[in-house]
C-alpha positions as CSV (number, residue, x, y, z in Angstrom):
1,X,39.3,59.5,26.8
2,X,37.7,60.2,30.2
3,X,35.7,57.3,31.2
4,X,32.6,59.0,32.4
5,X,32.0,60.8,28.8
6,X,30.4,57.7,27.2
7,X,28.3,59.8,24.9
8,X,31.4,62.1,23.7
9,X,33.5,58.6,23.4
10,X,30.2,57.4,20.9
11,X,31.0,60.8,19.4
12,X,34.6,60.2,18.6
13,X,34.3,57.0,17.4
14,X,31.5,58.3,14.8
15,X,33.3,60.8,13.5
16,X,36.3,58.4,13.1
17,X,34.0,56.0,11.3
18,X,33.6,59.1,9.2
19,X,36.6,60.1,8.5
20,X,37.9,56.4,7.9
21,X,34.9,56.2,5.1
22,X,35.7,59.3,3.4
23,X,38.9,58.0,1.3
24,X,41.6,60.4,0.9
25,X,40.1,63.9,2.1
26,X,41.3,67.3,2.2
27,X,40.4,69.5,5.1
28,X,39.8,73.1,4.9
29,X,42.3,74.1,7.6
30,X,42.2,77.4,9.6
31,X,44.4,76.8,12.9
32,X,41.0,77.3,15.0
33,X,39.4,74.9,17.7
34,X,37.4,73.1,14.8
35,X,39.4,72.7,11.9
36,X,42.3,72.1,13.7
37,X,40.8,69.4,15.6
38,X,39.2,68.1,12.3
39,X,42.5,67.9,10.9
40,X,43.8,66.1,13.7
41,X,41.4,63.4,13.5
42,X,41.5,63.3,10.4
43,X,45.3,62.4,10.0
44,X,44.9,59.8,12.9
45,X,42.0,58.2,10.4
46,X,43.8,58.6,7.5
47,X,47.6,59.2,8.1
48,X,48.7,60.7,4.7
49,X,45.7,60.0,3.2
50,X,45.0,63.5,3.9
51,X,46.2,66.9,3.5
52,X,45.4,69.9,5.9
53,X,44.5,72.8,3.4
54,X,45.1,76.8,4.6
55,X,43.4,79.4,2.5
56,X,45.6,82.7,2.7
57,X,44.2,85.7,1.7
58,X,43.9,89.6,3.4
59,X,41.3,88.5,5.8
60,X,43.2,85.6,7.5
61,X,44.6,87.0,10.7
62,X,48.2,86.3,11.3
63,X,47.6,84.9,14.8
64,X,45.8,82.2,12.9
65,X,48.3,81.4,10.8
66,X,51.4,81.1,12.9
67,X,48.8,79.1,15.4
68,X,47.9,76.6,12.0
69,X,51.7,76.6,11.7
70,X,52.5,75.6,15.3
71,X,49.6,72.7,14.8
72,X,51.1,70.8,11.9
73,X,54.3,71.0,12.8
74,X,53.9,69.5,16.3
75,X,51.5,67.0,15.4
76,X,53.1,66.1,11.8
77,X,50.4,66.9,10.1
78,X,50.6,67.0,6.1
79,X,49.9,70.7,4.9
80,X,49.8,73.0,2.0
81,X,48.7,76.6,1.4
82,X,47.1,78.0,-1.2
83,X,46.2,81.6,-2.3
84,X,42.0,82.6,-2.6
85,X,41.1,85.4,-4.5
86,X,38.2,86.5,-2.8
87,X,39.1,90.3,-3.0
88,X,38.2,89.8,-6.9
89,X,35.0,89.2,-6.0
90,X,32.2,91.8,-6.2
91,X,30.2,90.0,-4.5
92,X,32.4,89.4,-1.6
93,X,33.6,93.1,-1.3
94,X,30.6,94.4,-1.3
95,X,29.5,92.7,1.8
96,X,25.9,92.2,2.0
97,X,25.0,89.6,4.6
98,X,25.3,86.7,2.7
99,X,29.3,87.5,2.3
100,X,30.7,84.6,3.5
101,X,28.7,82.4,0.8
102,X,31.0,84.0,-1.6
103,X,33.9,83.6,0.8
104,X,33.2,79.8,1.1
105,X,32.5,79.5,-2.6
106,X,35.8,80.6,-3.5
107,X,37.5,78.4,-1.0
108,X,35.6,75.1,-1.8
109,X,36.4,75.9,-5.6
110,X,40.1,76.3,-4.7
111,X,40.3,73.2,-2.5
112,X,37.8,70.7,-5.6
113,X,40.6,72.2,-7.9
114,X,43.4,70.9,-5.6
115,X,41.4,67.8,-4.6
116,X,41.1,66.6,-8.4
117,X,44.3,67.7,-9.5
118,X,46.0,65.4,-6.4
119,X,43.6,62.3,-7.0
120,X,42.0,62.9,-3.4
121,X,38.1,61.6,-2.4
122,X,36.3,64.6,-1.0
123,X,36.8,68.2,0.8
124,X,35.8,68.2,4.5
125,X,35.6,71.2,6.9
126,X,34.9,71.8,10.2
127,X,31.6,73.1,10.9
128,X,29.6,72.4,14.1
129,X,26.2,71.5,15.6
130,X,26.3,74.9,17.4
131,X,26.9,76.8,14.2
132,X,23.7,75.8,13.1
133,X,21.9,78.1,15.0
134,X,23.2,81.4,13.8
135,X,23.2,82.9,10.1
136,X,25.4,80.7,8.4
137,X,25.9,81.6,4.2
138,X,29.0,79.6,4.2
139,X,27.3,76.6,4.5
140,X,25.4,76.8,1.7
141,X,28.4,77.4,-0.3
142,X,29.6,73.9,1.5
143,X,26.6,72.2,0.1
144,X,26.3,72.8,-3.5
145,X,30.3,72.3,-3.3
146,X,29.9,68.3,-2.0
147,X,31.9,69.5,0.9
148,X,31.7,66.8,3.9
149,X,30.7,68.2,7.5
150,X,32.0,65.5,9.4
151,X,31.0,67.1,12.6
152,X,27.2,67.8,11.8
153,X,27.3,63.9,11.0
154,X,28.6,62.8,14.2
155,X,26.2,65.3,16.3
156,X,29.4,67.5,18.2
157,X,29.1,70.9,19.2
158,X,31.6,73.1,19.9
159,X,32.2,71.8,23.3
160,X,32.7,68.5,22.6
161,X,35.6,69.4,20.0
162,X,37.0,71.3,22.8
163,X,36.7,68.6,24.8
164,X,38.1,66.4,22.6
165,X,41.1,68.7,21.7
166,X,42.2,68.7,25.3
167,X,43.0,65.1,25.9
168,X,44.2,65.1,22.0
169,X,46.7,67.8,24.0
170,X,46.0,70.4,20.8
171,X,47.4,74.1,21.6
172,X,43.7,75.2,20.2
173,X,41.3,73.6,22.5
174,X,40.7,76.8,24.7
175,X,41.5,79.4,22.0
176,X,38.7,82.2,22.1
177,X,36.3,82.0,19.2
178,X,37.9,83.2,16.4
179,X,36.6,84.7,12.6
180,X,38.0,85.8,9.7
181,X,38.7,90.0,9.7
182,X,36.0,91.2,7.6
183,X,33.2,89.8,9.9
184,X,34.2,92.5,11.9
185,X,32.7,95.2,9.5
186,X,28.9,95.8,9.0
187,X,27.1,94.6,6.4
188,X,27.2,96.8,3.3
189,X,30.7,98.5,4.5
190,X,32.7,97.2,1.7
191,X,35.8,95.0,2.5
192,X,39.3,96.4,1.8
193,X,42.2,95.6,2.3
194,X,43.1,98.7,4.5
195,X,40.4,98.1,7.1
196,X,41.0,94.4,7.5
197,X,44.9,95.6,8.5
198,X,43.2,98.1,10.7
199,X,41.3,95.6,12.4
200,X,44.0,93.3,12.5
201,X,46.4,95.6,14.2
202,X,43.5,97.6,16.3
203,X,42.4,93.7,17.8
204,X,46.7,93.5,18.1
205,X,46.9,96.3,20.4
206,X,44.1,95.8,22.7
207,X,45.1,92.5,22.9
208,X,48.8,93.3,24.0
209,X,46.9,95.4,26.8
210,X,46.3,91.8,28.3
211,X,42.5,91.4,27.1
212,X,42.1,88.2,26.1
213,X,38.8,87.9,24.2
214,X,38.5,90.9,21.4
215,X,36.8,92.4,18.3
216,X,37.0,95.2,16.8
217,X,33.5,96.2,14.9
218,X,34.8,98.9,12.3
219,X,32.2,100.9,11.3
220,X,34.4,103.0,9.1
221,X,35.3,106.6,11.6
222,X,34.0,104.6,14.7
223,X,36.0,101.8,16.4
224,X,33.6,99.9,18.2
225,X,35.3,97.7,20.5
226,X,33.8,94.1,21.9
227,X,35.5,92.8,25.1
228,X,34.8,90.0,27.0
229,X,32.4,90.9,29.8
230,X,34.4,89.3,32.5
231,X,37.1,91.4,31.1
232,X,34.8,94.7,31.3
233,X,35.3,95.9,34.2
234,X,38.9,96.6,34.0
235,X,38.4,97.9,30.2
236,X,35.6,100.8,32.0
237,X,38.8,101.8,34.0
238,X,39.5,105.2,33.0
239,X,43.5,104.7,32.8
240,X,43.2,101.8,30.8
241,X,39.9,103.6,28.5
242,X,42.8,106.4,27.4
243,X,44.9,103.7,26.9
244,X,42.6,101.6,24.8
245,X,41.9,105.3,22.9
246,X,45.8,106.0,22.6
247,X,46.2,102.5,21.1
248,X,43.5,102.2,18.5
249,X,42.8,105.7,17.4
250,X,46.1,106.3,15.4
251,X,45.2,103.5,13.2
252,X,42.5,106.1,11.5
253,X,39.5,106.3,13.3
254,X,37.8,109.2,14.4
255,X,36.3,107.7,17.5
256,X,36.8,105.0,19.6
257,X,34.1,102.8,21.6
258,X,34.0,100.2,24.2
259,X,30.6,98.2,23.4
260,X,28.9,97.8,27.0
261,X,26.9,94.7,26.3
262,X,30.3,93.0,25.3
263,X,32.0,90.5,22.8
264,X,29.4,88.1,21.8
265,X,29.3,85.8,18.5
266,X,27.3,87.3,15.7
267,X,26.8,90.6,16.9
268,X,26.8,92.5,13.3
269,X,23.8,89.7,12.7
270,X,21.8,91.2,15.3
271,X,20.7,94.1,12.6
272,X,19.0,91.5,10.5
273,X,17.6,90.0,13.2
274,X,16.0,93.5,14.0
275,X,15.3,94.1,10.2
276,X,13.2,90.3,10.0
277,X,11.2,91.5,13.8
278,X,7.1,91.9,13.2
279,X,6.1,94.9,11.9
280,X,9.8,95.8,10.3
């Protein structure tokens, strides 16, 4: 650890306090810049006193699970997989804004079933100080589950783990921000299975155009397409507009869109922001 980042080092050694007083934990495991980080921790607190868990279900990309693939196998990290059903939920597919509470509650429910049935302690996952500022359902979920934050307790935001996860020498510490497929369709657009493979291959494409930073917002005939906007301007090219068109529009949408403010986390919350304004 850098010496000049006493306050991240205080960090660090919290959260390893924390981990090291948890007993034998499971950790909700998604191959992103948090959990995989947690999980890493975690299994230098605990050795095999813990078990990276990966939730596979139609709205787990495949880039995230080769990447929490890659992670366990370099580092020797214990791991398991199990199946959620959220698809059988109503709740879930009907995707109102508090979707991911249903999402999470199915998860944590998978992971206490697999937690009692191995004799482990507790269920941890890897939310952040940052993700406290947006709408966050999930967490809710986490709550009434007994679930263990370990990084709300030791204060680290999403740059710290970052941070961290670079002189850990983890594959994940400069991944884009990543989310599962169906936060890329609008609230009250219901969740299928066919649109989260459209979103999956649409994001696929533009991505092997050389964008780095992508979402595809499905809004049923209209693909609205998030960019990063340091990666605009060459998107607004016209060559590479058709070819952005060419690539997405087979997959079965009517229209395709290029979103000029940009990819930015949370967009699809920005309409309950507007429904909540004064006046509304």
């Amino acid at each position: 650890m850098p010496p000049e980042l006493p306050e991240l080092v205080a960090k660090a050694n919290q959260l390893h306090d924390g981990l090291r007083a948890a007993g034998k934990l499971l950790v909700a495991y998604s191959g992103g810049v948090d959990s995989s980080y947690l999980a890493y921790a975690a299994h230098r607190a605990l050795g095999d006193d813990m078990l990276a868990v990966t939730a596979d279900s139609p709205s787990y990309p495949d880039s995230h699970r080769e990447m929490a693939l890659q992670v366990v196998t370099d580092f020797g990290i214990p791991h398991r997989v199990v199946t959620t059903h959220e698809m059988d939920r109503d709740d879930y597919r009907a995707n109102r804004s508090d979707r991911c509470y249903f999402c999470k509650s199915e998860l944590f429910e998978a992971l206490g079933g697999l937690r009692d049935e191995l004799g482990f302690d507790a269920v941890a996952y890897g939310v952040n100080v940052d993700d406290t500022s947006d709408f966050r359902p999930g967490h809710r979920a986490a709550v009434e589950s007994n679930v263990l934050s370990p990084f709300l307790d030791a204060q680290m935001s999403k740059a710290d783990i970052r941070a961290l996860s670079r002189t850990a020498g983890l594959p994940t510490a400069d991944l884009p921000a990543s989310a599962c497929l169906s936060s890329r369709l609008p609230y009250g657009t219901e969740v299928t299975e066919e649109r989260l493979r459209q979103i999956e291959e649409g994001e696929s494409r533009i991505r092997a155009l050389g964008f780095r930073q992508v979402r595809l917002r499905h809004h049923v005939e209209v693909a609205r397409v998030e960019i990063a906007p340091e990666e605009l301007p060459r998107a607004l090219d016209p060559e590479m507009a058709r070819a952005i068109v060419a690539a997405i529009k087979p997959l079965g949408f009517q229209w395709v869109s290029l979103d000029l403010e940009g990819y930015r986390t949370g967009s699809l919350n920005e309409v309950l922001q507007i429904r909540s304004a004064p006046g509304r």
